[in-house]
N, C-alpha and C positions, 0 to 999 in steps of 0.2 A: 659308539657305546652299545646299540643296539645289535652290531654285528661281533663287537666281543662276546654281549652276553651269549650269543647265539653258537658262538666257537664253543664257551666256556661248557653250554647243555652238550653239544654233542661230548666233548671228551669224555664229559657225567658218565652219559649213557654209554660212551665206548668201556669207559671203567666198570660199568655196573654187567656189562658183558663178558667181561674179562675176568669178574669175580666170581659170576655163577658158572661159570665153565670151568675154573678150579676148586670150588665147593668138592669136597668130598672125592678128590683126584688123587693118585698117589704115586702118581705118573713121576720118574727120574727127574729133578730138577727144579716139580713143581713149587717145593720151598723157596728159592731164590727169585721166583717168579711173583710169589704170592708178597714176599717182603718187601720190593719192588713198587708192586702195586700199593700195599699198606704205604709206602710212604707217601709218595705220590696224594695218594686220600688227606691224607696227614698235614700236608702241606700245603693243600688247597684249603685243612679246616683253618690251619695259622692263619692264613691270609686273609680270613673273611668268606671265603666262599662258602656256600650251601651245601655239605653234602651228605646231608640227612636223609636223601632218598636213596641211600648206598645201607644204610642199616640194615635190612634183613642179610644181603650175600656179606656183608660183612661177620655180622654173627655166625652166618652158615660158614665161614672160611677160617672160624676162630678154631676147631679141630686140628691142631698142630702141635709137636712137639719144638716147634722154633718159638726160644724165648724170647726174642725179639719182638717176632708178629705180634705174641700173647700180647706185650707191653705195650704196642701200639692200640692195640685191638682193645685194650681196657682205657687206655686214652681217647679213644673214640667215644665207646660205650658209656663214659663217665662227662663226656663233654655236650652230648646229644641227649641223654635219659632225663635232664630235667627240665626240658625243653619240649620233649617228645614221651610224655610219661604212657603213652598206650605203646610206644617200638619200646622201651626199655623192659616191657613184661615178657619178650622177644628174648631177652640178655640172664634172665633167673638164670633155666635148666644149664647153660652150659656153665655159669658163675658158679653155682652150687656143685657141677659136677668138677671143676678146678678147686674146687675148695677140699675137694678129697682129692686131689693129687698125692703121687708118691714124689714128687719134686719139693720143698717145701715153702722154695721162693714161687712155686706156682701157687701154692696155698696163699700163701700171702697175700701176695700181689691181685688174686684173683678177691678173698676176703675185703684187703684195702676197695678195688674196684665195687665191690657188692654195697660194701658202708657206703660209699658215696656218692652213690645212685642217692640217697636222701627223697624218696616216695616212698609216703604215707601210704600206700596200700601194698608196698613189700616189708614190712614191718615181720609179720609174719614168718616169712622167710629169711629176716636178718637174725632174729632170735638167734635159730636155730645154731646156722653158722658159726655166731657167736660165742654159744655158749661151749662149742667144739671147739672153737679158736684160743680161749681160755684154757683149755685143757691140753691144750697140744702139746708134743715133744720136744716141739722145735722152738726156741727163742725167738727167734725172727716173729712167728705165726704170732705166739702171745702178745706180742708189742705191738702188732697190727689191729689185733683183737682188745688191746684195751684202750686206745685211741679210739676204734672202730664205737663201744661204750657211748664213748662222749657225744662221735656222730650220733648216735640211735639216741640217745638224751633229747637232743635238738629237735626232733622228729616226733618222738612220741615220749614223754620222759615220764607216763606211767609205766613203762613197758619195762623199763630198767630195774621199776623197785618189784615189778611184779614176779620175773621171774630170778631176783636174788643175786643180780650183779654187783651190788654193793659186797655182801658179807664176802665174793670173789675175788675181786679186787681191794678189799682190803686186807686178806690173807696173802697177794702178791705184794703186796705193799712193803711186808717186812718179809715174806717167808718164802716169797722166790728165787729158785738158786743162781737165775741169771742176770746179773747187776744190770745188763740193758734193760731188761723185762721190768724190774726196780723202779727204775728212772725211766721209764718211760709209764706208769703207775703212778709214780710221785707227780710226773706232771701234769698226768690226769687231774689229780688230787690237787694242786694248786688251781687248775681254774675251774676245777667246779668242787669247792669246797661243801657247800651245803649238801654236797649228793653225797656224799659219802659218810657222814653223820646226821641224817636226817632231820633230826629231832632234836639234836642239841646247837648251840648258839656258837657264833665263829670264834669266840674267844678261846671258848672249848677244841673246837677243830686245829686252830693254830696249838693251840698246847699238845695237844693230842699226837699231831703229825710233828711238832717238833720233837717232843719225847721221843718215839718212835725212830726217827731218822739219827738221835744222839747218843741213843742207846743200841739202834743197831753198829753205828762205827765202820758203815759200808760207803761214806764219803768217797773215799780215796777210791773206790772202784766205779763210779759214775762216770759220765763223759765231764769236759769242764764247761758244758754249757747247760748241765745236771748238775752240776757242782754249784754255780751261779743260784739258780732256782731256788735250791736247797738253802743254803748261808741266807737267800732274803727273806726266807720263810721261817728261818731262826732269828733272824732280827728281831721278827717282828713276836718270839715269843717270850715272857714275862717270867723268870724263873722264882721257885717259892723260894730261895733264902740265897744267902752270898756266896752258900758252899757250890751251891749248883750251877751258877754264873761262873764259879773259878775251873768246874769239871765240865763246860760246853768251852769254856777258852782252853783249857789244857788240851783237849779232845783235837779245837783245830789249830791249836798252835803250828803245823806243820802248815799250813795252808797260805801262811805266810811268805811261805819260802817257794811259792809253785812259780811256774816262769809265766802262768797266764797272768795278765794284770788284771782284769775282769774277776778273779777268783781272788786273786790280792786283795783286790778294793773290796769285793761281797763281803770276805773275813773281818776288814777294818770296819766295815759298817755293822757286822755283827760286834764286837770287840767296845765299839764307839755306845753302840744301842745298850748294851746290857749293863754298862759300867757309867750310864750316865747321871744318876742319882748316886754313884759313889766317887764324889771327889777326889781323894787321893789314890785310887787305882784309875782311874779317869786320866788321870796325870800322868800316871805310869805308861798307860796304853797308848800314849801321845809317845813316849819314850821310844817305846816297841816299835811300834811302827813307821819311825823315823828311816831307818835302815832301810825296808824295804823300798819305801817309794821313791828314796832317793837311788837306791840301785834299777829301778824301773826306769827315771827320769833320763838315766846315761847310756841304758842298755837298749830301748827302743826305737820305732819308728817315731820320727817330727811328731804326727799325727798320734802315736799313745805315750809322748813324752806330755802334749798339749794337754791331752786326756786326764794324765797324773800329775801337772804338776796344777790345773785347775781346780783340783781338789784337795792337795795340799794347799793351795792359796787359800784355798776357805780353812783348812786347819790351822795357817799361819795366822789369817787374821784372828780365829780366837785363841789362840796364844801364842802370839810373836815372842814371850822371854823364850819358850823354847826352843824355837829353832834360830835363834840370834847366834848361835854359836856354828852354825852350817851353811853360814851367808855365800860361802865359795862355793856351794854347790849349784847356786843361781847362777852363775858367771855365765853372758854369754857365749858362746862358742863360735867361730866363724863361721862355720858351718848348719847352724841353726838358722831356720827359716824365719822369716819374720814375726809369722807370730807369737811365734816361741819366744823368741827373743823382748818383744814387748810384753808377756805375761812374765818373765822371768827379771825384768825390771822392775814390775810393780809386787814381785816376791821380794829383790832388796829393798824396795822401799821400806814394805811392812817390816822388815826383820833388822830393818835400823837402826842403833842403840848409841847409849854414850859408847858403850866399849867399841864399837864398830864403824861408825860412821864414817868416819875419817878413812877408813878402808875400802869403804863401800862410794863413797864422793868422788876416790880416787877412780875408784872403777868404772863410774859414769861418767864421768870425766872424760876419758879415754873414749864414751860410746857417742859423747857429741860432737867427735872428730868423722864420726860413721859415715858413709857414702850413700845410708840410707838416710832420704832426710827423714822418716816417720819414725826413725828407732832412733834421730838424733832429739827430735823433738820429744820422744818418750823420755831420754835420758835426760835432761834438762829441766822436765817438768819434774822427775824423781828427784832431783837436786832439791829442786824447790820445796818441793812435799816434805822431806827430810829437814830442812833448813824450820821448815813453819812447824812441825813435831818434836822437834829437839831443841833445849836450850840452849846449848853451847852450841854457836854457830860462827864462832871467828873463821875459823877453814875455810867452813861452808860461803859466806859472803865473797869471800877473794874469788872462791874458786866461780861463784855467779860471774861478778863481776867481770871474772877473765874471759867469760862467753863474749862479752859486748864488743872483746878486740879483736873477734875472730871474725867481722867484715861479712859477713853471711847475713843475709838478709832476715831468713827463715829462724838461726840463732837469735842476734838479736831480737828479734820480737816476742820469740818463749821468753827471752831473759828478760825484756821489759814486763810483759805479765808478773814475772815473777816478783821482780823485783818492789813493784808497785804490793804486792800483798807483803814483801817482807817488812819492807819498810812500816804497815801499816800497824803489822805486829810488834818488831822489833823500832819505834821514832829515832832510835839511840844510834842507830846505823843511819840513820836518813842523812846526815853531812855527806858520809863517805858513797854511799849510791848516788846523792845527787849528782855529786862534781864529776861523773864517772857518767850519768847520764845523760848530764850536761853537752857532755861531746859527742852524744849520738847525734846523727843529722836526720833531721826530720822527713829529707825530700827520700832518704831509701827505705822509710818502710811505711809498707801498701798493705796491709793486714788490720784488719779491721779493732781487733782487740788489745794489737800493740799500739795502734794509733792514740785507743783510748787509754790505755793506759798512762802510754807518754804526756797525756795533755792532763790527766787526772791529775799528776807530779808536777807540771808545770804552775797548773792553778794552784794546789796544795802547798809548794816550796816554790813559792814565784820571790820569796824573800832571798832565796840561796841562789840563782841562776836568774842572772842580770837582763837576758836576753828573751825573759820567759813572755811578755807582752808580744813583740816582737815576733817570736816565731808563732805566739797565738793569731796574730794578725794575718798572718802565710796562711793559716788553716781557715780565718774566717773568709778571706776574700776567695778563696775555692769552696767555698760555702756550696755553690750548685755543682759541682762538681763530685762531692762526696757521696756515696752512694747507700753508705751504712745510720740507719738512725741512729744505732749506738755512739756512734764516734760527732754526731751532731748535738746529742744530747750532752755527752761530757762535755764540749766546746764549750754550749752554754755555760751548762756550771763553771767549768773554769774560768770563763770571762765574767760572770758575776764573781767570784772569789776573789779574782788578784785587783778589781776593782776596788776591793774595798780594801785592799792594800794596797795599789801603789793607785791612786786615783790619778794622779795627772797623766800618765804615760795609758792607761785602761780607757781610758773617758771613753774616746773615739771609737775602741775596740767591745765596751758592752753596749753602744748603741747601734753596730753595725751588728750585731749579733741577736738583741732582740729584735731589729727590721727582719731579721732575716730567717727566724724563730717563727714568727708570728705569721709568716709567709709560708711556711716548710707545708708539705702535701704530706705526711706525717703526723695523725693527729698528735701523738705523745709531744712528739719535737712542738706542733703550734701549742700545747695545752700547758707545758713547761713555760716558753718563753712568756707566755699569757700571764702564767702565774708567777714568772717575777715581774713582767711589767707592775702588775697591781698589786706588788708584793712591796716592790718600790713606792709607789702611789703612798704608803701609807708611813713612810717615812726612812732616811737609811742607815740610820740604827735599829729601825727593828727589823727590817729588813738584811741588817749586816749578825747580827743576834740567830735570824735562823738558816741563812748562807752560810756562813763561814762561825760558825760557834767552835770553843774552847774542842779538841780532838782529844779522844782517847785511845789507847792501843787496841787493838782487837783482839782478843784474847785467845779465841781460837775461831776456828774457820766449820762451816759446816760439811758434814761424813759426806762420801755420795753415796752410800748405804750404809743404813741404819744398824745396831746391832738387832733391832725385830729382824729384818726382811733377813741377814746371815742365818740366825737361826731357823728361821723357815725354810731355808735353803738346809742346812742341816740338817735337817727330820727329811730329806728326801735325797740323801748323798747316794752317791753312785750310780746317778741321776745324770738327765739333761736338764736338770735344771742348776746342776750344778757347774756345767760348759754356760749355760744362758746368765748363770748370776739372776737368776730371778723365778721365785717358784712357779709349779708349774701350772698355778690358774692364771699365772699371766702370760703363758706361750700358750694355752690348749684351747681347742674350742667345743661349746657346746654342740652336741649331734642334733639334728635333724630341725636345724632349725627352718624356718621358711615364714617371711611374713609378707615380703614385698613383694608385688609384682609389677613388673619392668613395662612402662611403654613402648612402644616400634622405634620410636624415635632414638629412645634412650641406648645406652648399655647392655649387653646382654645377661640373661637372668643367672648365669654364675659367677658376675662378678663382685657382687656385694652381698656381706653375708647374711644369711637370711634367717629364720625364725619361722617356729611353728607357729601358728593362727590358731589362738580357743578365745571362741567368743565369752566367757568366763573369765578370764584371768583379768587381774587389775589391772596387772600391766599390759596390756593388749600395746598399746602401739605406742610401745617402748622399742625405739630400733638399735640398730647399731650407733649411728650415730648420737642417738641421745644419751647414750654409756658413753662417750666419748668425749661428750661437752659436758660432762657431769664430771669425768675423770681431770678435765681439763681447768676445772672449777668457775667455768661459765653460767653466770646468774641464769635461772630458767624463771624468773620471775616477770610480771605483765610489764612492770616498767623497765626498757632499757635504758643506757646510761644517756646522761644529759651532757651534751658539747658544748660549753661555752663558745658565745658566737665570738666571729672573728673580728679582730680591730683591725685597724688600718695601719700599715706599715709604718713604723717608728724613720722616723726623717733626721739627722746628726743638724744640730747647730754649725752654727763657722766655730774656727778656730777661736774666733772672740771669746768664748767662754773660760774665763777664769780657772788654774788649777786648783784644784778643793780637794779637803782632805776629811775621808769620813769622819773621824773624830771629832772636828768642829763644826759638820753642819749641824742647823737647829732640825729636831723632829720634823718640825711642819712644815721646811723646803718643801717645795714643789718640786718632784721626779720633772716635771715637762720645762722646769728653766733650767736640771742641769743637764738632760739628756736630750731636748730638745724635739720629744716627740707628741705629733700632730695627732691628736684623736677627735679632729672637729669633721672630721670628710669621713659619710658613712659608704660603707662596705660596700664593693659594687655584685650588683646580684649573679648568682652563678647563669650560665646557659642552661636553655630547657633540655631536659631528656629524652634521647630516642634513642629507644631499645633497637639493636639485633635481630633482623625476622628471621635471621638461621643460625645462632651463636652452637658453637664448637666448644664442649666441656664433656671429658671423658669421668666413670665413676668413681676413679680413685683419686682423681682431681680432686672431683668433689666432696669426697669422704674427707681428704686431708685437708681441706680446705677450711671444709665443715669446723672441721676439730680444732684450727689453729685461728678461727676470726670468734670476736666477741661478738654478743648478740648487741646489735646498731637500734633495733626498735622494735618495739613489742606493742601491738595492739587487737583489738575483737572488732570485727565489721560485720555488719547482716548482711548474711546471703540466701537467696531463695532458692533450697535445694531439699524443699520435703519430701520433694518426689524422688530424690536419689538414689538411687541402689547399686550401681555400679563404679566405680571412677572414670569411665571412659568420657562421660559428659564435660565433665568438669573438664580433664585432659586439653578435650579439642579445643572447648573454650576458649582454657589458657592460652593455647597455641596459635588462637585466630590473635590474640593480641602480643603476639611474640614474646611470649612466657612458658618455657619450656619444663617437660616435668622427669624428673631424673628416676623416682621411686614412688611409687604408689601403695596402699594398703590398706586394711579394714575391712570392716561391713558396719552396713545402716544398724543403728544411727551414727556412726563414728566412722571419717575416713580420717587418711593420714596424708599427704603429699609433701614430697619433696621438692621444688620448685629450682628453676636459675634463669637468668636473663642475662644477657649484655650488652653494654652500650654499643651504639650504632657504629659502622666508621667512620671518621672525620674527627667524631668527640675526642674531647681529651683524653688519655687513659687505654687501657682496654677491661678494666674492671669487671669484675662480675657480681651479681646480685643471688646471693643466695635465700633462698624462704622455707620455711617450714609450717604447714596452713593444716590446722585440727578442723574438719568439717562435723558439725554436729547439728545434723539433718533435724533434728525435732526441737532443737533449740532455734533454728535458723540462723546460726551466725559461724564466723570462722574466728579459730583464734590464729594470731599467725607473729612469727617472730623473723628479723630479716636480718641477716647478714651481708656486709658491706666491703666491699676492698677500696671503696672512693668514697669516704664519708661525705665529701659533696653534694653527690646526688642520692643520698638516702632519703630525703625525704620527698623528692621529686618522683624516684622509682616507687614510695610508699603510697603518694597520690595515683600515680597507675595502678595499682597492683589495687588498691580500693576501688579505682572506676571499673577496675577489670571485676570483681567480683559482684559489684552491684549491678550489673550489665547482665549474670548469669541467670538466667531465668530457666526451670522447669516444670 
């Protein structure tokens, strides 16, 4: 390393030799020479090297009529002067003498370079420049000159009103003869709106500049990334009465027709904005702009067919009669890439009608033959979606149904889903789905949500399929085996359900099922079985009353977005929030934030987002993840939830027990003579906990973690920490008792700590203990709230984590 750097100085110095021996030379050749060299500098600045000790013979060798050098040589000068602001006072005289070139791209380029030096004690000297670069002949220079503006704003932005750049550049604004110069004006004008109407308010500005731009009818001559600018900047203007709203659409009716799509959509968003308080031309303008974007959708790239047709999706869902009649222009195409082809699925869905369906059934139909399975399962579920939105669904039924005989794994199990909601809505088809479901085999599908499905049918029509007990029994005796709590929980229910219909054939099956319940590592799965054990206890008619009571249809299903969250996506189309489907405070972040700061042990300090620190604010130590269990509707309150303890495994009688039929038993049977389960033998105590002295747990682990466990236990413990002022104490503390700390933050009186542990090896599990500990030094006590992945040892890890804090002393 030491001997590169030492290669790297002499080159330096062989270069800084080489520049001051052509300084001022005018020797044959010396151009080709000097260019050479300039790159050479150039490419050692790319890479990271140092070569700010070359600035002065670099300025000295900027003397050339080769436009290259020049452009290198302000690439230097611009890359080093803010860095080096006493060499860049080095860089004025020749800046200002290129600024009166008779070359004009020398003016420019040289002017560009002068603006962007950005020191505060060249201000003086940018004036000048400026104010010559405003006036200039040449298009080019102007357009340099009024970017140049916004630079010198940034820098000193009395200096702008002082010497009367404003009333300048708003005379270029409409009354420059060069549409670059125009639109490059207008864009000034767009991001820094207050500077150019000083004193009036932005509703004023936006009216002002959109007047201006509508009236001059200099559109058509801008670039189309001027074009863009302009049309969002009329969106967003309010016109006085209906006449003027029909002469800004007449104006850019043509705009409709450009082959940029970007200029397309600007126009519809302006078209959409102006006419959205009038309904029936609202309506119209849905009409209009039907043509273009379906000509965009066939004429482009994958990538700006996605573009267009993601924003016709949002205009189809708020009005699908309209485009119901352009269903074929969704049609997949072979040649469409995947995700095109799934957004152009759930375009027929929306646009699904009586008149249509049966067209559109057929078509998806066709896509669940696809060699793609993710566009077979798109197609399938669109089946579905259409069948639970439309009333007439006789088509639609058969055409599910015939999925079930296509022997595909992945088929099948969409179609079970589906089938299971049709049913739920439509009971009237439940004969004809059963007998049809009947003959799927249980042993080929391994998917979690058709499992449940299938058993959800099985308990629910265990009247219509003979064998429904039966194959319930296959799934309870792989009871340890299953690995999904969903598909454990539906068991259960299902094996209470058909108990209370076919009793004699069930008996056997809802006692191995609550043993096996009540045993699940799972707390949902043990809190379920719990609660029908003693749901049973209390007799099984009333317990058959709130299991298996009187069903009704399901009327409708719920949106997965809302008609609010579409319209908020509306107010920002031609957006990325309009690709995300979701506005844009839920993809952006706030700047500069910064509140945590990372231990050595931890994460490094750009991995989690962080937050400014004012000792002021309420929400002082409010982090990330507390937005995240609030969004996730996680009690933050002192008590967390309460576990009913556990019983002892349910034990099945002999065969001797009598077949009984819910109807005749008496209320006040006793659950434990017909099920035969033992509740005299108490709970054996869990093993003791030992922590991890080195547990492995990365930040985004722990974020998601954070976000996806409910809070296990919540309490305040005294700690003696009045002396506190930093977090580091606490930290080591923690750490001497293998309590590890992910994020830290605050100041006295208030710290914040994020906490984790995990169990030792050997124990059961690999769990991890997550905590969140409020220190509040002048109170002396912590509030502290734990998260758990092994409800087990919560409260075993709670008793450490309290010896551990009462141990802290400063």
């Amino acid at each position: 390393m030491n001997a590169d750097s030492g290669h790297r100085k002499g080159e330096i110095a062989e270069l800084k030799s080489q520049l001051r021996q052509l300084a001022g030379s005018r020797a044959p050749g010396v151009e080709e020479v000097k260019r050479e060299l300039y790159k050479k500098v150039i490419s050692y600045m790319t890479i990271g090297i140092d070569v700010s000790s070359l600035f002065s013979e670099m300025v000295m060798c900027s003397a050339t009529s080769d436009l290259v050098v020049k452009k290198m040589c302000y690439l230097y000068v611009g890359n080093y002067a803010k860095v080096h602001p006493d060499l860049a006072l080095l860089t004025i005289n020749f800046l200002q003498r290129d600024c009166q070139d008779d070359d004009p791209m020398i003016r420019g380029l040289a002017l560009r370079s002068l603006c962007s030096l950005r020191v505060m004690n060249f201000v003086e000297y940018l004036v000048g420049s400026l104010r010559k670069g405003l006036k200039d002949n040449n298009g080019y220079v102007r357009q340099v000159a009024a970017m140049g503006v916004l630079k010198l704003y940034h820098i000193a932005p009395t200096a702008c009103i002082e010497n009367d750049f404003v009333a300048t550049l708003k005379s270029m604004l409409s009354q420059d003869p060069d549409a670059q110069v125009r639109e490059w004006s207008r864009t000034v004008c767009v991001r820094w709106k207050r500077f150019w109407f000083w004193r009036e308010p932005t509703v004023t500005v936006q009216t002002k500049i959109g007047r201006c731009y509508i009236a001059s009818k200099s559109i058509k001559d801008f670039s189309e990334w001027a074009q863009c600018l302009v049309l969002d900047m009329v969106s967003k203007y309010i016109p006085v009465d209906p006449n003027e709203t029909f002469d800004i659409m007449n104006l850019l009716e043509d705009r409709l027709q450009h082959s940029n799509s970007a200029v397309v959509l600007a126009t519809i968003k302006v078209f959409l904005q102006l006419t959205i308080s009038m309904a029936d031309v609202h309506q119209q303008v849905y009409e209009r702009i039907k043509a273009p974007l379906l000509t965009l959708i066939s004429s482009g790239s994958p990538e700006l067919s996605y573009a267009v047709l993601s924003h016709l999706h949002l205009l189809v869902m708020r009005a699908p009669i309209l485009f119901s009649s352009d269903y074929k222009h969704f049609y997949c195409r072979y040649s469409d890439p995947s995700y095109v082809k799934k957004l152009k699925i759930e375009m027929l869905t929306a646009v699904a009608s009586e008149s249509n369906m049966y067209e559109i059934v057929t078509e998806l139909s066709e896509y669940a033959a696809n060699v793609d399975v993710g566009i077979t399962r798109e197609a399938i579920r669109a089946v579905g979606k259409i069948a639970l939105n439309l009333c007439d669904v006789n088509a639609i039924v058969d055409r599910l149904l015939q999925f079930l005989e296509m022997e595909r794994d992945y088929v099948t199990a969409e179609t079970l889903v589906l089938v299971k909601d049709l049913v739920r809505k439509y009971p009237e088809w439940s004969h004809d789905c059963i007998a049809v479901v009947g003959n799927v085999s249980s042993k080929s599908i391994q998917e979690p949500k058709a499992k449940a499905a299938l058993i959800w049918m099985l308990g629910e029509y265990s009247h219509d399929m003979l064998d429904a007990p039966y194959v319930l029994e296959s799934f309870v005796d792989n009871w340890l085996e299953e690995d999904s709590p969903e598909v454990r929980l539906e068991l259960l229910t299902a094996a209470a359900k058909i108990f209370f219909k076919r009793p004699p054939e069930s008996q056997k099956l809802l006692g191995a099922a609550l043993a096996a319940a009540v045993d699940d590592p799972d707390q949902d799965v043990h809190d379920k079985g719990l609660f029908y054990y003693r749901l049973l206890q209390q007799g099984v008619q009333t317990a058959e009353s709130i299991v298996n009571p009187p069903k009704k249809a399901v009327s409708d299903f719920a949106d997965i977005q809302n008609s609010e969250m579409r319209d908020r996506i509306f107010d920002e189309f031609n957006s990325l929030s309009v690709i995300y489907r979701e506005p844009s405070y839920m993809f952006l972040d706030k700047e500069h934030r910064k509140l945590y700061e990372f231990s050595d042990e931890a994460a490094p300090t750009d991995v989690l987002p962080t937050q400014k620190l004012d000792a002021n604010d309420n929400d002082l130590l409010l982090g990330a993840f507390d937005k995240e269990e609030s969004q996730s509707g996680v009690s933050n309150g002192d008590d967390g939830p309460l576990s009913a303890p556990r019983s002892p495994s349910p034990t099945l009688l002999g065969d001797s027990v009598p077949p009984v039929s819910a109807s005749n038993i008496p209320a006040a049977f006793g659950i434990d003579d017909l099920l035969g389960l033992n509740i005299s033998t108490p709970p054996p105590p869990p093993p003791s906990l030992v922590l991890s002295s080195k547990p492995v747990l990365d930040s985004g682990t722990f974020q998601k973690k954070w976000s996806q466990l409910p809070v296990a236990l919540s309490f305040e413990h005294p700690i003696s920490a009045q002396s506190l002022k930093t977090t580091q104490p606490l930290l080591r503390h923690m750490q001497e008792k293998s309590v590890q700390c992910m994020a830290s933050g605050g100041q006295s009186p208030t710290f914040k700590f994020f906490f984790f542990a995990q169990k030792a090896d050997g124990m059961p599990g690999t769990g991890f203990f997550l905590v969140e500990c409020l220190v509040h030094t002048s109170a002396g006590k912590a509030s502290v709230k734990v998260k758990s992945e092994d409800s087990t040892f919560t409260a075993a890890f709670s008793d450490l984590f309290k010896s551990a804090l009462s141990s802290f002393i400063i």
